[in-house]
C-alpha positions in Angstrom: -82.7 61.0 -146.7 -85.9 62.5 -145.9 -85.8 64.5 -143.0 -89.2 65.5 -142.9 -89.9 61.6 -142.0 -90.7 61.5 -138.0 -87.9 59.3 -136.2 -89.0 57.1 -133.9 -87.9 57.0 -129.8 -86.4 53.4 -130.9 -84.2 54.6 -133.8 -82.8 57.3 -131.7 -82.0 55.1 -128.4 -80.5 52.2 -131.6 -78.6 55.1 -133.0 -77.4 56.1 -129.4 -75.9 52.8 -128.7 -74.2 52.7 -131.9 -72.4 56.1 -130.9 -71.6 54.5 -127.5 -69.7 52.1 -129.3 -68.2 54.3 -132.0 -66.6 56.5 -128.6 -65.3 53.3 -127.8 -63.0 52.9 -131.0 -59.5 53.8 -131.8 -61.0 56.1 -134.6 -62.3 58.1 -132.0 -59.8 57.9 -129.3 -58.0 59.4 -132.6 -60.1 61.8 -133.8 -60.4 63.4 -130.0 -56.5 63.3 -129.4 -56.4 66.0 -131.8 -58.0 68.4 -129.5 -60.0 70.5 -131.7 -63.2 71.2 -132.1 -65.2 70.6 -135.7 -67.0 74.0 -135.7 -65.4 76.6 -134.1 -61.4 75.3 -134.3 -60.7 75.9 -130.8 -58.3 73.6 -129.0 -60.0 71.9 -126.3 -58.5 69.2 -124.4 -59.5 65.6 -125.3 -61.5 65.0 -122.3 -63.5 68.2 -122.8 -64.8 67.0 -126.5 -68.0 65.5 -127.0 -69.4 63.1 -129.8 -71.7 65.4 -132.0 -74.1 63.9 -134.8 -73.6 66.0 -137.9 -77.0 65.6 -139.3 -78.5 65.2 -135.5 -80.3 61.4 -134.5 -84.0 63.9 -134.1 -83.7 64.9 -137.9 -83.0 61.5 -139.3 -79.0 60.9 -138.7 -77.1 58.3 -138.4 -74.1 57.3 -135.8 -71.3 56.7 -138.3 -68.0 58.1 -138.7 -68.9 60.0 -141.8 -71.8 61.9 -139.4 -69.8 62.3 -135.8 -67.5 64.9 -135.1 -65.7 66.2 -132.1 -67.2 69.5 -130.9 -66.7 71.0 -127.7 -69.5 71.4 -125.6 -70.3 74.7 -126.1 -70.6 74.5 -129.6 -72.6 71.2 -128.5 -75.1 73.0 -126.6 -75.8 75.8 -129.4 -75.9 73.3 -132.7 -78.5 71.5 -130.3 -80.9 69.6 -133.3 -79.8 72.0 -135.9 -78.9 70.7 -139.6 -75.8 72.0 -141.0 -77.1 74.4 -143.0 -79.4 75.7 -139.9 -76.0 76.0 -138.3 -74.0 77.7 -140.5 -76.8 80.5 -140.7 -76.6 80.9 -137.0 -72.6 81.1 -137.1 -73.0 83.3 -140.0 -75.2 85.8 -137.8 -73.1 85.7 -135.0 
């Protein structure tokens, strides 16, 4: 994946839907009931978890299971459009 390739308006609104759908899914009703969140660990309630793109839909991600993860929405908010690596060097510095 090249994520120095601009994505396209119409990719990310495709890519959008496709998480829309995903939320809609057992997998995810499962992955939320779990009430944690993938980057800090803190237990959140289900309803307070939102679907966060691993490799963010801006930098070339996908919406697939293997790239969404529960996160609450603070960690939302900071990770913002950051790749993992990004991320982990602003957790690190924290």
């Amino acid at each position: 994946m090249d994520f120095l390739t601009e994505v396209t308006e119409e990719q990310i609104r495709r890519e959008r839907e496709k998480a829309r759908a995903l939320r809609k899914q057992g997998w995810w009703r499962n992955r939320i009931a779990q009430g944690r969140c993938h980057y800090c660990g803190q237990q959140v309630a289900p309803k307070e978890l939102t679907l966060d793109h691993i490799v963010p839909l801006a930098r070339g991600g996908r919406s697939t299971k293997g790239n969404c993860v529960a996160a609450c929405k603070e960690c939302n908010n900071k990770k913002r459009d950051l790749l993992p690596l990004e991320w982990q060097g602003y957790l690190d510095n924290l």
